[in-house]
Structures are given as structure tokens and as C-alpha cells.
matplotlib code that plots the C-alpha trace (Angstrom):
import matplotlib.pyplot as plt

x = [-19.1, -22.3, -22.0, -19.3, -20.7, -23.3, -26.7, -29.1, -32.2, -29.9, -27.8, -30.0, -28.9, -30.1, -29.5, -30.5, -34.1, -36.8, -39.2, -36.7, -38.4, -35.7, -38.2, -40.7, -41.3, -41.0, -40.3, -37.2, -33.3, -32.5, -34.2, -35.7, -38.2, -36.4, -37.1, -40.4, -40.9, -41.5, -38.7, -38.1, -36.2, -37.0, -39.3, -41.6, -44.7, -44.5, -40.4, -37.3, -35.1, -31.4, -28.3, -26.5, -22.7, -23.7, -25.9, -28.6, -32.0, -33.3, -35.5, -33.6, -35.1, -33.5, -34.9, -38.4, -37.3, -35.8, -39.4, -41.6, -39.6, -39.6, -43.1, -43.5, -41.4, -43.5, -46.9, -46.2, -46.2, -48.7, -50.9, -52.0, -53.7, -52.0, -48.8, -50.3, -51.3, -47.5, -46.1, -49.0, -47.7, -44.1, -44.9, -47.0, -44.1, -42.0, -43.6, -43.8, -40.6, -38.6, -38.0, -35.4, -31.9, -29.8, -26.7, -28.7, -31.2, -34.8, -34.2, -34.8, -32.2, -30.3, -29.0, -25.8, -22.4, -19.8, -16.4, -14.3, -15.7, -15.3, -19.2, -21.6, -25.5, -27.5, -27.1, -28.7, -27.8, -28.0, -28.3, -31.6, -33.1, -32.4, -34.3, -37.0, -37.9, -37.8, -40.4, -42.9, -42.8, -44.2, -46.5, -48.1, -48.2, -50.1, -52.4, -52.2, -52.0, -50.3, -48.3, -46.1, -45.1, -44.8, -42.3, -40.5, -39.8, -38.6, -36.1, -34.8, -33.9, -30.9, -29.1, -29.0, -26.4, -22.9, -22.3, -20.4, -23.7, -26.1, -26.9, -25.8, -23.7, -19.8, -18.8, -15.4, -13.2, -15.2, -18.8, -21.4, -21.2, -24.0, -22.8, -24.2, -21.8, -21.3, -17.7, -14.5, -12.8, -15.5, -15.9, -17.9, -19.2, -20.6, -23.3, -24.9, -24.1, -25.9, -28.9, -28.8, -28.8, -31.7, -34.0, -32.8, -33.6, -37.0, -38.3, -37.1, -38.8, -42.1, -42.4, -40.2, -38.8, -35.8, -33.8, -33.8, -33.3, -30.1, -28.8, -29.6, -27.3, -24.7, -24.7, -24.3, -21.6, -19.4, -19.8, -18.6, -15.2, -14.5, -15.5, -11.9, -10.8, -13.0, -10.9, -8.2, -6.7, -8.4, -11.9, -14.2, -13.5, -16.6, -15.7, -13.1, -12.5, -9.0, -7.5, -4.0, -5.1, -8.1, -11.8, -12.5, -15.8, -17.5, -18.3, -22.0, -21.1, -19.2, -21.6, -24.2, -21.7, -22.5, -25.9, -25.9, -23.8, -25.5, -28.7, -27.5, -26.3, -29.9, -30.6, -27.2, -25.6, -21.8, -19.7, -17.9, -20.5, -20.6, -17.0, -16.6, -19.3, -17.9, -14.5, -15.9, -17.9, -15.0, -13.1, -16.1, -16.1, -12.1, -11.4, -8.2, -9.8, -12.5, -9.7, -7.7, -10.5, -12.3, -8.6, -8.1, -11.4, -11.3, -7.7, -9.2, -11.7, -9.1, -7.4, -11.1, -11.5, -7.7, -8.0, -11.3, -9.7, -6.8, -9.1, -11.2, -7.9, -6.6, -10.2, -10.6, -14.3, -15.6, -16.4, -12.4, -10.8, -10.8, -7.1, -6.7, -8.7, -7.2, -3.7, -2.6, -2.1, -1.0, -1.8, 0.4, 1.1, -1.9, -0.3, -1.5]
y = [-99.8, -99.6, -102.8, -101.2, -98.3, -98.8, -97.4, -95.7, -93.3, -90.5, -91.8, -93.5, -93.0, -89.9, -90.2, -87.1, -86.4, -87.8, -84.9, -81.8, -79.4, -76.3, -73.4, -74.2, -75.7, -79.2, -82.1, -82.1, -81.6, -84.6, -87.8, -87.8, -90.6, -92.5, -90.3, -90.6, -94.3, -95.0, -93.8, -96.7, -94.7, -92.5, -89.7, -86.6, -85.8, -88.1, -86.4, -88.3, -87.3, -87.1, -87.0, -84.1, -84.4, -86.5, -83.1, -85.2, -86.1, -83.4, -82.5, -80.7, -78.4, -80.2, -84.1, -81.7, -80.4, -83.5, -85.7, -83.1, -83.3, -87.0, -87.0, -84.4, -86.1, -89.3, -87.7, -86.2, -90.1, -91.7, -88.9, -90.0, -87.7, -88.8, -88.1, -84.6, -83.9, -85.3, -82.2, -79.8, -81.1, -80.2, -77.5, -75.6, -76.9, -74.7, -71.6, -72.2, -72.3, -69.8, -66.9, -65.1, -66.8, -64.9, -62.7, -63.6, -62.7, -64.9, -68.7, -72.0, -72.5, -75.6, -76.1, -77.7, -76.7, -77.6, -78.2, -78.6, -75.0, -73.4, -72.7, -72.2, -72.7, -71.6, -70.8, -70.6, -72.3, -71.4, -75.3, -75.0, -72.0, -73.3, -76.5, -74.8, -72.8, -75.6, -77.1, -74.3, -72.9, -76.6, -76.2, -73.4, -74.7, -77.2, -75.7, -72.1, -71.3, -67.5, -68.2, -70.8, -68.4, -65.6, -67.6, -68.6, -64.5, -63.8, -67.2, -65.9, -62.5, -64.0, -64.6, -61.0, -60.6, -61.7, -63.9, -61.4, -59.6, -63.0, -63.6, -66.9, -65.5, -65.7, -62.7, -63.8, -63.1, -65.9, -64.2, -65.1, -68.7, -70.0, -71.0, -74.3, -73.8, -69.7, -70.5, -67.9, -69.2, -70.4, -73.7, -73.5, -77.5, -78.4, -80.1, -77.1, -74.6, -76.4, -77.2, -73.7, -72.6, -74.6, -73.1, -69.5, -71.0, -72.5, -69.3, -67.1, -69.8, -70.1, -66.5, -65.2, -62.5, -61.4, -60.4, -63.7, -65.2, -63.5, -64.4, -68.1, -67.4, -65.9, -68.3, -70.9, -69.2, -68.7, -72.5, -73.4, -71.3, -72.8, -76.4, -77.2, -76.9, -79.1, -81.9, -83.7, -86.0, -88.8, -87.9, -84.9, -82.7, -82.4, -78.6, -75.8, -75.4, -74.5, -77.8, -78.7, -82.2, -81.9, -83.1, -85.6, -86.3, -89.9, -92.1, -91.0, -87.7, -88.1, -90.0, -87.1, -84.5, -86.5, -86.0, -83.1, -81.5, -83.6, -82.0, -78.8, -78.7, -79.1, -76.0, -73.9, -75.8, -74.3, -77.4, -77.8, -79.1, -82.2, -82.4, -83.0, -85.1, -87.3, -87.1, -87.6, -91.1, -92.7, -92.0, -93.7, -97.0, -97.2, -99.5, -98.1, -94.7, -95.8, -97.4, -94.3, -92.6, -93.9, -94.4, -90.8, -90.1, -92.3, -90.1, -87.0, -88.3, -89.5, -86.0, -84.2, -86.5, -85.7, -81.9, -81.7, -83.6, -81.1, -77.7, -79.4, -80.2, -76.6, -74.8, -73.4, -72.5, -73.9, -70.5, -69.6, -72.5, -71.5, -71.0, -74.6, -76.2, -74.2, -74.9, -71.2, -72.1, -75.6, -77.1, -79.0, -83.0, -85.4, -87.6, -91.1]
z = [27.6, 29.1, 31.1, 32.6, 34.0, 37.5, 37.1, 39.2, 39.8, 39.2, 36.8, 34.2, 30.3, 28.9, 24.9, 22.6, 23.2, 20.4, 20.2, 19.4, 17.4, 15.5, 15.6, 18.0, 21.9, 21.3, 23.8, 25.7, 24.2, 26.3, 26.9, 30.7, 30.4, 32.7, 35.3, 35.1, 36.4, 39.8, 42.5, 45.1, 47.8, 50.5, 49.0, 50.3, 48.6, 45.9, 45.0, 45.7, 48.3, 47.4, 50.5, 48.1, 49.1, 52.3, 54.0, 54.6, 52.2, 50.6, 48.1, 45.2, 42.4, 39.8, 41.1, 39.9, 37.1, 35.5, 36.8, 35.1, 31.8, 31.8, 32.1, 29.8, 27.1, 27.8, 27.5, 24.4, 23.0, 25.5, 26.4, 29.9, 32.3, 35.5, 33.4, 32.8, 36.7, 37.8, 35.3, 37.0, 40.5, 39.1, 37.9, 41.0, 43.2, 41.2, 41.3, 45.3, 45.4, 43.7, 46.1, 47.5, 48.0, 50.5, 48.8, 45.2, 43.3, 43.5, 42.2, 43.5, 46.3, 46.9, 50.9, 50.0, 50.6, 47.5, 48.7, 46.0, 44.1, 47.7, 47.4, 50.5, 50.9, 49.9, 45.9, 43.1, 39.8, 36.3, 35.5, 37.7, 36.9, 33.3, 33.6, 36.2, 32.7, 30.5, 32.7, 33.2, 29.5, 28.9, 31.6, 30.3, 27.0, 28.4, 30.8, 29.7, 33.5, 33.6, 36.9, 35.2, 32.2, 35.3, 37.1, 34.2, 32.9, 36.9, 36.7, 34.0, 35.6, 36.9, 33.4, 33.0, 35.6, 36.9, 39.6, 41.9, 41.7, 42.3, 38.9, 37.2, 34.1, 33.8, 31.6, 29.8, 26.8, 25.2, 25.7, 28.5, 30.0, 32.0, 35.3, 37.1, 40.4, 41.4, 42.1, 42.1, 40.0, 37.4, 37.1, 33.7, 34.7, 30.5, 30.7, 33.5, 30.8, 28.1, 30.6, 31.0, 28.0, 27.3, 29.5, 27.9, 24.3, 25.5, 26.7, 23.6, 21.0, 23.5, 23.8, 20.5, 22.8, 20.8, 23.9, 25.5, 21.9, 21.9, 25.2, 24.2, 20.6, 22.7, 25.5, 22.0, 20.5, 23.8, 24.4, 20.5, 21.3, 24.7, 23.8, 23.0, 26.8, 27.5, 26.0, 27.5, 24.6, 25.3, 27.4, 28.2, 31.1, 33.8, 34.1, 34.2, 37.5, 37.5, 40.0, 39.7, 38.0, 35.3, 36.7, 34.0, 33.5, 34.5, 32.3, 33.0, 32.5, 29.2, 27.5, 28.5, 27.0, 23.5, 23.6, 24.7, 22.0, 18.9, 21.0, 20.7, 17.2, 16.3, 17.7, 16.9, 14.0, 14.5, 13.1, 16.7, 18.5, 16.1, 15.5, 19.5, 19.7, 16.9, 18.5, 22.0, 20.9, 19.5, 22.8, 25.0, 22.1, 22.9, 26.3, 26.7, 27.4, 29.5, 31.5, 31.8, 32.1, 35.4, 36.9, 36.3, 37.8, 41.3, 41.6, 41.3, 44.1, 46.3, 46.1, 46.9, 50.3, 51.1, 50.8, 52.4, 55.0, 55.3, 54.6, 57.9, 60.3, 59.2, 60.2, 57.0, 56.1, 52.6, 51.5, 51.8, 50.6, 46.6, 46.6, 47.6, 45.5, 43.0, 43.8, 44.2, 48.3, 49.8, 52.6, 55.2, 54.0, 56.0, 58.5, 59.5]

ax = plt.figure().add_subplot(projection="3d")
ax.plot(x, y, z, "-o")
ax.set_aspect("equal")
plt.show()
């Protein structure tokens, strides 16, 4: 299927990572090396600039995050210096950066507004803090330099906390859930849960602090018992968020929710994580499902550029349009 499915910059394949280590910090759960060769586009400092939900270029904590790890993963094989200085670069840029975030607690900020979850800029993400860990723990494995292992103890402050309160956790009747988007409703998006919880894990098995050890377990066994929702029959679902039609994932985006959970079950062997990933495979090797799958995805698009349409003729604000995503409200037919 993989002839079938464009690729990009920011949507290169990302298979299980080949330097996973059980007990220790090892090289990265997922493979980033393709994020580590040169970046054609428009760029600032040496960092490519995304246009995030078309808000204009910008410079995005997790275009850093997933460079450094990239480079990291190809160091550990190649062990160039100018690899080395590209992860120090990363790595300072981080601790520059995280700082306060208006109505949260201190993170690395992203300026983009996210329709569909009814989310306003700025925010902070659990996905991003998660990886902005991942990255400095190896930073200061490498270097030894005590602000990188400083920043990544106050990035993971937010995990202690709910979002209603700024913090990045959903606290459900499943356990804690890692929350890439702060969305009401959660939108429990997968594969910013297990980034997440990969930045938790790194920093408990880096530092063997028991506490943050048993936030990663937790965040591991809350993900076992919800995986099943994310299945629709026939695909993976991108996330939760409760629209009147199922987001299901891209093809990019499925294929990453495979490595992921073969990644994870490495780490946290409960037998659902390999059981899904097993199931989820077969799906992306069946055409029919691919088919079904990408139609299913362009409708759900079609429907997001309709109601933002709407929510804009109607003069409702992103920040109070949850109900309408959600389906709880409706909103007056378009007209041509």
C-alpha cells in the first residue's frame, strides 16, 4: 500500500525504532531518521517552518523534537559530530523555549488555533512536552549538561495535573490518558498519547525515579483498556473526539499506530498492544480497507471544511464551538 499513500517532510514512514532498549535509555521507540536529512523548504535557523492548519509558517516544538531524535537515532550508528551539535542545537532551543503558556502551566506553546477540538492558541501539548523530554534526557546523556535534565523534570510537571487546571492529563474511568489536544470533550488523539507516554517512560528509566515510573505504567495500562475504541471494524480511529462520524485515521497515521504499539509492547508487554497491532496490519495489507478507509477519511474532511464554514457564517468563536463538533448543537444547513 505504500505506493498508494503521498509522501513528504512531515509524513515520511516511521517503522518501530531499531535501538529500543527494555530497562535502559536507548535510542528512540520510533524510527525518526528520516527527519534528520536535509529540509528543502522554507526554514529559520536551520528548523523547518510548517503553515500549521493554514496560520501561517511557523516553527513548531515538535518539527525540533522529532529532528533532534532523528539525529539522535542516527548518531547512535554513525557517530558524527555535526550530528551531535544538530541534537545540542535541538536541544538548547528547547530549554529556551519552554516557559509560561497563558491559562497553563510552563510548556513549549504552539500559536495555532484547532477547529475541529474547539481549541484556541496558545496550548500546550502532552504529545510535545512528551517528545521535548525524550529529547533532552538524551541530551544530557550525551553531554551531561544539567539544564537539559532541569528542563526535562519542569516539562514533566504538567503530567501531574488535569487539563481544566493546564496540565496535560485526562483523568477517566479508564486511568490517566495523556492528552496531545486539551480539548472538552477529550479527544484522546493515539499516537499523542503514546508519544506522550514516552517522554514519561524516558525520564523514569533515565533518572529511575519511581514516581514518574508509575505515571508512565499507568499512562500504559489506561491505553491497553481503551485501545479497543480505537477500532472501527475495518481501520484505526485518529482519536476519540466524540464527532457524529468516527475520525479515522490516514493511512499515514494507521500505519504509525502499528509501530507504535509493537513499540510499546516492548516496553509494557500487556497482550493488547500486539493483538491490535496484528489486527491493525492485516487491515492496512487488505485493498478493500484502504479504499474504505481514505474515502471515509476525505468525508470526514469535507464535513470539517463545511462546519468551519458554518461555525464562521454563524460568528461562533473556535473556543465555543465544542458542542458542534460534537454533534450535541447543529448548525443551520450551508446554502450555495
Amino acid at each position: 500500500m505504500h505506493l498508494a499513500m503521498p509522501r513528504d517532510y512531515w509524513h515520511v514512514l516511521e517503522p518501530m525504532g531499531k535501538h529500543i532498549e527494555r530497562d535502559s535509555l536507548g535510542g528512540y521507540h520510533i524510527d525518526m531518521r528520516e527527519k534528520a536529512r536535509p529540509y528543502k523548504g522554507p526554514s529559520k535557523d536551520g528548523f523547518p517552518l510548517r503553515n500549521q492548519n493554514n496560520e501561517g509558517l511557523q516553527l513548531l516544538p515538535v518539527t525540533i523534537t522529532q529532528m533532534a531524535l532523528g539525529h539522535y537515532d542516527c548518531w547512535l550508528e554513525d557517530q558524527d559530530p555535526e550530528r551531535k551539535e544538530t541534537i545540542r542545537r535541538c536541544a538548547d532551543w528547547l530549554v529556551q523555549q519552554h516557559g509560561p503558556c497563558p491559562n497553563k502551566m510552563n510548556g513549549w506553546s504552539y500559536q495555532f488555533d484547532h477547529g475541529r477540538l474547539s481549541i484556541k492558541a496558545p496550548f500546550i501539548s502532552a504529545m510535545g512536552q512528551g517528545q521535548g523530554i525524550s529529547v533532552l534526557v538524551r541530551a544530557h546523556k550525551i553531554f551531561g549538561d544539567d539544564r537539559y535534565l532541569e528542563t526535562a523534570k519542569v516539562a514533566l510537571e504538567p503530567f501531574y495535573y488535569p487539563v481544566d487546571q493546564g496540565g496535560v492529563t485526562a483523568y477517566t474511568s479508564d486511568g490517566v490518558a495523556f492528552e496531545e489536544y486539551p480539548s472538552n470533550p477529550f479527544s484522546h488523539i493515539l499516537n499523542g498519547f503514546i508519544f506522550a507516554l514516552w517522554g514519561v517512560h524516558d525520564y523514569g528509566i533515565y533518572t529511575q525515579d519511581e514516581k514518574t515510573l508509575e505515571l508512565a505504567k499507568a499512562g500504559a495500562e489506561t491505553l491497553a483498556k481503551m485501545l479497543p475504541r480505537y477500532d472501527v471494524g475495518y481501520w484505526s480511529r485518529y482519536g476519540l473526539f466524540p464527532h457524529p462520524s468516527p475520525n479515522v485515521a490516514s493511512p499515514f497515521y494507521h500505519e504509525l499506530h502499528i509501530a507504535q504499539l509493537r513499540a510499546l509492547y516492548v516496553l509494557y508487554p500487556h497482550e493488547v498492544f500486539q493483538q491490535y497491532a496484528d489486527r491493525w496490519e492485516r487491515q492496512f495489507g487488505s485493498w478493500p480497507n484502504f479504499v474504505r478507509a481514505v474515502y471515509g477519511k476525505v468525508r470526514f474532511k469535507r464535513w470539517v471544511k463545511s462546519t468551519k464554514k458554518r461555525l464562521a457564517a454563524a460568528g461562533i468563536e473556535t473556543d465555543a464551538a465544542a458542542d458542534y463538533w460534537s454533534g450535541k448543537a447543529t448548525l443551520p444547513t450551508e446554502t450555495t
